[in-house]
N, CA and C of each residue as an Amber inpcrd file, in Angstrom:
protein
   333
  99.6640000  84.4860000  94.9260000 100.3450000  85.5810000  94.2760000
  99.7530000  86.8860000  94.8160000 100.4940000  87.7100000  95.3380000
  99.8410000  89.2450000  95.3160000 100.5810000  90.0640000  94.7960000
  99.6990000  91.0290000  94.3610000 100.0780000  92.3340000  93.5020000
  99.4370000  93.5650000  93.8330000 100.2620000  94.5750000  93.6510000
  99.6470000  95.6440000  94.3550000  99.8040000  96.9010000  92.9630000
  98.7900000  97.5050000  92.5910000  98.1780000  98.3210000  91.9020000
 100.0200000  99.8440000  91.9750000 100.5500000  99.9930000  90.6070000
 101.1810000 100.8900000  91.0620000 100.9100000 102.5550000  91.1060000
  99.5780000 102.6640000  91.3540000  98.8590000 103.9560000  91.5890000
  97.8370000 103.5310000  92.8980000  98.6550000 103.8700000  93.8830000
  97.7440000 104.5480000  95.0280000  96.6230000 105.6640000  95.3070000
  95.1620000 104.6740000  95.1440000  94.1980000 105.9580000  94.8590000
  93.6860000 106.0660000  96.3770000  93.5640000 107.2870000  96.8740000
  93.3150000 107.9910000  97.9840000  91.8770000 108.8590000  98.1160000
  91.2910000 109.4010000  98.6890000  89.8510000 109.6280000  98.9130000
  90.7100000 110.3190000 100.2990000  90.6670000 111.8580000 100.6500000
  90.4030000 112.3120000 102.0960000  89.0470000 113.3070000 102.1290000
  89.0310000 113.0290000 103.4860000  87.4490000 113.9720000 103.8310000
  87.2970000 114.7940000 105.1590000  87.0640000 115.7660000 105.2030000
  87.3820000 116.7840000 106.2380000  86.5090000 117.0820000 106.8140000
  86.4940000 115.6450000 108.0690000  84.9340000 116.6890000 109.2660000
  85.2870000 117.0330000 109.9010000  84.4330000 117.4760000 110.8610000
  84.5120000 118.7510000 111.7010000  86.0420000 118.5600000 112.6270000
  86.3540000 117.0330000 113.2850000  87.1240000 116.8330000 114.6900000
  88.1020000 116.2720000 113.8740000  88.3620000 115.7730000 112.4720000
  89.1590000 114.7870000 111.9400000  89.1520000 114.8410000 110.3380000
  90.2540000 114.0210000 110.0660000  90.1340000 113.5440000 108.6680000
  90.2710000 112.2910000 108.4760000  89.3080000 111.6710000 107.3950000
  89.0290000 110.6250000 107.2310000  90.0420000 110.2430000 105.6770000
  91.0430000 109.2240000 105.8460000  92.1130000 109.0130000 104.4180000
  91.2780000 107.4740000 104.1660000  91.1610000 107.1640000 102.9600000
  90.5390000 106.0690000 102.8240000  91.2580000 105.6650000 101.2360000
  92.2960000 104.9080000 101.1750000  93.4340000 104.4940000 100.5080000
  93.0130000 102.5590000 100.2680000  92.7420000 102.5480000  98.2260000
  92.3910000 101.4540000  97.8990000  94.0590000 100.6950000  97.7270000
  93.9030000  99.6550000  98.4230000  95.0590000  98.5870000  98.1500000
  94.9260000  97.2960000  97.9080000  93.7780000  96.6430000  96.7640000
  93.7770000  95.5660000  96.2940000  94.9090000  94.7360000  96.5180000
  95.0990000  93.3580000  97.1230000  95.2960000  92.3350000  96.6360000
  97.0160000  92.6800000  97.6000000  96.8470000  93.7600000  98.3970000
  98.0530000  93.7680000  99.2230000  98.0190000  92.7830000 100.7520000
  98.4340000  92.7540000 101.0130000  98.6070000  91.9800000 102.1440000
  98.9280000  92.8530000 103.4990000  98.3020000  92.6380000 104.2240000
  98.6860000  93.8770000 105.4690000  99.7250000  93.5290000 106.1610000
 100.5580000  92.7670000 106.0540000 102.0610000  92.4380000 106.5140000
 102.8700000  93.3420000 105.8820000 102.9640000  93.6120000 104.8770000
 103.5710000  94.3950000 103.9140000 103.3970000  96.0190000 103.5090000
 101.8260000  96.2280000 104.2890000 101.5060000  97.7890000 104.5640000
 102.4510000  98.7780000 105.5030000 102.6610000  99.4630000 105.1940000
 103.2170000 100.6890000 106.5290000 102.5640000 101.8780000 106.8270000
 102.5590000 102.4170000 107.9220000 101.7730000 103.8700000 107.7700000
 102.6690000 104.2230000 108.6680000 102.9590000 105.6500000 108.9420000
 103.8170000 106.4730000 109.8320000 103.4210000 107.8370000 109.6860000
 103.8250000 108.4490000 111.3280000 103.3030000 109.7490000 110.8350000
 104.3610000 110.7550000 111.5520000 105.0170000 111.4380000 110.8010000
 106.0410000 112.1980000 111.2060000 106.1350000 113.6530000 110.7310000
 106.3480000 114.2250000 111.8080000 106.4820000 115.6730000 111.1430000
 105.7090000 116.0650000 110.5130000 104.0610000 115.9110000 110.6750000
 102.9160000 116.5870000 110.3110000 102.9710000 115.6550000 108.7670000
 103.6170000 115.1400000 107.9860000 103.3930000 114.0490000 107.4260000
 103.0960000 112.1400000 107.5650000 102.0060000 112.0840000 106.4350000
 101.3750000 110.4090000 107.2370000 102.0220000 110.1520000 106.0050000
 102.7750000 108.8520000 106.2120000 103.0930000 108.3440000 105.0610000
 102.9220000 106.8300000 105.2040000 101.9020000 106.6920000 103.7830000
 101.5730000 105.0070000 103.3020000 102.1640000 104.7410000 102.6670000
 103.2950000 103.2280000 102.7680000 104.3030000 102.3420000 101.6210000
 103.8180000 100.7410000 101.6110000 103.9530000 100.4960000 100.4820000
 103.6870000  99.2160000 100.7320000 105.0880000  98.4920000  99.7500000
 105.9730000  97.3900000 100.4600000 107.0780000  97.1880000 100.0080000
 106.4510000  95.5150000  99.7630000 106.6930000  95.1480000  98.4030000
 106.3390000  93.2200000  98.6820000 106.5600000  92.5170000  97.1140000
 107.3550000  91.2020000  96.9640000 107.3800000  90.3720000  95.4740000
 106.1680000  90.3930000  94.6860000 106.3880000  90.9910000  93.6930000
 105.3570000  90.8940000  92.5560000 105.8630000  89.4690000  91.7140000
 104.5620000  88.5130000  91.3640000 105.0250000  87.6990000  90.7660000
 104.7920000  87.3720000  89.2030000 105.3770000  86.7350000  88.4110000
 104.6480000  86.5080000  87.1900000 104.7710000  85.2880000  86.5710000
 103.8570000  84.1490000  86.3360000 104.1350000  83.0160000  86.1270000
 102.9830000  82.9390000  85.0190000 103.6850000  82.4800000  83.4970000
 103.2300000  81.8790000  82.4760000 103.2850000  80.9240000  82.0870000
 102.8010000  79.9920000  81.6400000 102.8460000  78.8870000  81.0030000
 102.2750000  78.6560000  79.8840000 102.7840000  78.3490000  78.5230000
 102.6610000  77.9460000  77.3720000 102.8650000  76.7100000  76.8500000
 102.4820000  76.0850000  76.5630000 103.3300000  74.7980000  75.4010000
 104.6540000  74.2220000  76.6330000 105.9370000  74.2830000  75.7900000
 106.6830000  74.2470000  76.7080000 107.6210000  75.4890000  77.1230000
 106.2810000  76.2130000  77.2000000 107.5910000  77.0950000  77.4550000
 106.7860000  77.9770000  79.0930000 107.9260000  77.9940000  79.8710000
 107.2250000  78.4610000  81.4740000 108.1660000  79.5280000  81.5520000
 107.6390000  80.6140000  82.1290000 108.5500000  81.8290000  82.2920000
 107.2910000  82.0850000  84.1660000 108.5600000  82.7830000  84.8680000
 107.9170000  82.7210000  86.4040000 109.3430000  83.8610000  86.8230000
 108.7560000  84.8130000  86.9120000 109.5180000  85.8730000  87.3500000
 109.0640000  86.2780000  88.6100000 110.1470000  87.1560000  89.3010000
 109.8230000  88.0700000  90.3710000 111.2040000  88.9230000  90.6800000
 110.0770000  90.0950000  90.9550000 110.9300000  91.0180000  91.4280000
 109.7820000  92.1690000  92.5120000 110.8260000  92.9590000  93.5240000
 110.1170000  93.8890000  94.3600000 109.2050000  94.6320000  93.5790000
 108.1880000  95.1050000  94.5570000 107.9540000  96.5400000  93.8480000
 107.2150000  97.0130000  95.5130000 107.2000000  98.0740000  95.1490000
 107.0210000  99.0720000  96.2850000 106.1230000 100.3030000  95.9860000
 105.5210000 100.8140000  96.9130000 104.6690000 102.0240000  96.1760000
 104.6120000 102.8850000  97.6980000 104.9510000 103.9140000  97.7060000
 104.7670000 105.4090000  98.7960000 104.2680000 106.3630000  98.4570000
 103.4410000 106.8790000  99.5560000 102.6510000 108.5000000  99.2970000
 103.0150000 109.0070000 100.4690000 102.6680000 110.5380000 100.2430000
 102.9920000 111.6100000 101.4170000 101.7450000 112.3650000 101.3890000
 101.2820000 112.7320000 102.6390000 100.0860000 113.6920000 102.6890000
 100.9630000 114.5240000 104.1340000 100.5160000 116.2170000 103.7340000
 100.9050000 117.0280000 104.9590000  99.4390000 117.1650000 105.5760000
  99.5810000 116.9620000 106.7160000  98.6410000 117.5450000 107.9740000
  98.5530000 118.5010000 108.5790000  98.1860000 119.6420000 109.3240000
  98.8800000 120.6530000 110.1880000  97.4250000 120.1560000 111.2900000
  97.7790000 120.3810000 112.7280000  97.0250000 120.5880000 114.0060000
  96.3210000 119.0250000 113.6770000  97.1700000 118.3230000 113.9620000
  97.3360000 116.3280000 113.9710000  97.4750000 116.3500000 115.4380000
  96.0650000 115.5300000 116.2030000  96.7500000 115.0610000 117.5800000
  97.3970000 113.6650000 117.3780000  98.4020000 113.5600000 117.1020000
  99.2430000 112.4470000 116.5560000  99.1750000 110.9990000 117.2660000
  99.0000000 111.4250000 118.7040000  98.5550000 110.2580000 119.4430000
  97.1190000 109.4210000 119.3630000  96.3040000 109.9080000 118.6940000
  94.9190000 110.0060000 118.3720000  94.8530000 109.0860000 117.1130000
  95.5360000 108.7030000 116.2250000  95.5000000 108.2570000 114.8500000
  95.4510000 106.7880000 114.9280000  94.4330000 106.2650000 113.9500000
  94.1410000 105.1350000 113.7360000  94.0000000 104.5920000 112.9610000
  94.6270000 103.4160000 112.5890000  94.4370000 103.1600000 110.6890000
  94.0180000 101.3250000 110.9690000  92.6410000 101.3860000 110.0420000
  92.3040000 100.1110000 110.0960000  92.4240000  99.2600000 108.5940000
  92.8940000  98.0810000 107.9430000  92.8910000  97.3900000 106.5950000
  92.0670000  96.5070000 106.1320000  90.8530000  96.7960000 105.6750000
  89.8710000  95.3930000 105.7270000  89.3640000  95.8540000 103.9560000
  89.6920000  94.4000000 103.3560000  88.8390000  93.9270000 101.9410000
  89.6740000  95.0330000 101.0140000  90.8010000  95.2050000 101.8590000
  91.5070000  96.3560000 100.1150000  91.7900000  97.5700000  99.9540000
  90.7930000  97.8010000 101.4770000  90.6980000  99.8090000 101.6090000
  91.7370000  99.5640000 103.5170000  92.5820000 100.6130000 103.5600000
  93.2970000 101.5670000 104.7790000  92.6230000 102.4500000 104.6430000
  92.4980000 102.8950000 106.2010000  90.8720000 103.7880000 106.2990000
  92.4320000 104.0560000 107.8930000  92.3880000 105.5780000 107.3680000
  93.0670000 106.5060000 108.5820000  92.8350000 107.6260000 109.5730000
  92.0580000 107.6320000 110.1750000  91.7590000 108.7730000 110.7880000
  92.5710000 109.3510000 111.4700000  92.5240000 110.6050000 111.6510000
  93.5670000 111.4730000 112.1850000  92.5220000 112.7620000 112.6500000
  92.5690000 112.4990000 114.0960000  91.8710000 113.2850000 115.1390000
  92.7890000 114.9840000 114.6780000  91.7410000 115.8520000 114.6340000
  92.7300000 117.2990000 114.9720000  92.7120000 117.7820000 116.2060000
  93.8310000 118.6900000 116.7550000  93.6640000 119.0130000 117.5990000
  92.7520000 120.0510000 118.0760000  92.7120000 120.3610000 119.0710000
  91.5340000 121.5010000 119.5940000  91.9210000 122.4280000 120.1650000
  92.0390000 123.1180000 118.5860000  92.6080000 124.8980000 118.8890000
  91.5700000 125.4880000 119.4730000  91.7720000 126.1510000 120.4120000
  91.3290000 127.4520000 121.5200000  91.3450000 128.9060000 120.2520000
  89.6470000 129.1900000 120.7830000  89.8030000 130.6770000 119.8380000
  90.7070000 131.4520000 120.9710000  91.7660000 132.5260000 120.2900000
  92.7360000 133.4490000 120.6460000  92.0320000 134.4770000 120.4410000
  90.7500000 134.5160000 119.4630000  90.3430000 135.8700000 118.8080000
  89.5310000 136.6110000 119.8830000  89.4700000 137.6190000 120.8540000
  88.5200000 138.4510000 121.4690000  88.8580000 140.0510000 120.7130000
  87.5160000 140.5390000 121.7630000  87.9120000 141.7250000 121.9450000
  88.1840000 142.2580000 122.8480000  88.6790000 143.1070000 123.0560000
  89.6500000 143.9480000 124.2640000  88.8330000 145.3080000 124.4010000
  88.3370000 145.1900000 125.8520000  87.9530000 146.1800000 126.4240000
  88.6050000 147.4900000 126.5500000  88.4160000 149.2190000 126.2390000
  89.7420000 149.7040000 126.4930000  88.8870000 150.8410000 127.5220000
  89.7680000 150.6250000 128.9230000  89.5480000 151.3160000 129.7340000
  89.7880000 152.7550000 129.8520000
């Protein structure tokens, strides 16, 4: 049976070259994970049968139905080609390299 928590708890952290997303997903299955990153948005879904099976006396009840869960995070200065998302023991762990803005700022000599 797997089941997936319908609150996606998230943790990001901002060093110097990157950000680190570190997203708990108990009991999901990484077949069923997605990550994408479009338009300066990363977006995590996880689409998969939730099940429910009781048994009493005589009485058995065993349901299922979808459930699904999505988040959106905006990025700005994402080297998009750079991004890496690994799934181990429950946690998606995403890094997302930034790019390497050039200071524009001088000063101007005036002759």
């Amino acid at each position: 049976m797997t089941q997936c928590d319908n609150n996606l708890k998230v943790d990001i952290r901002d060093n110097i070259n990157e950000y680190i997303l570190e997203a708990d997903l108990p009991n999901v299955n990484k077949e069923n994970l997605n990550v994408s990153f479009e338009d300066n948005v990363l977006t995590i879904s996880v689409e998969q049968d939730k099940q429910v099976k009781e048994e009493k006396e005589n009485y058995i009840r065993r349901e299922r139905y979808p459930q699904s869960i999505s988040r959106k995070f905006v990025f700005d200065g994402i080297k998009s080609d750079g991004i890496q998302a690994k799934y181990e023991n429950g946690v998606l762990v995403v890094t997302l390299p930034k790019r390497v803005v050039q200071d524009t700022n001088r000063k101007i000599e005036i002759q």
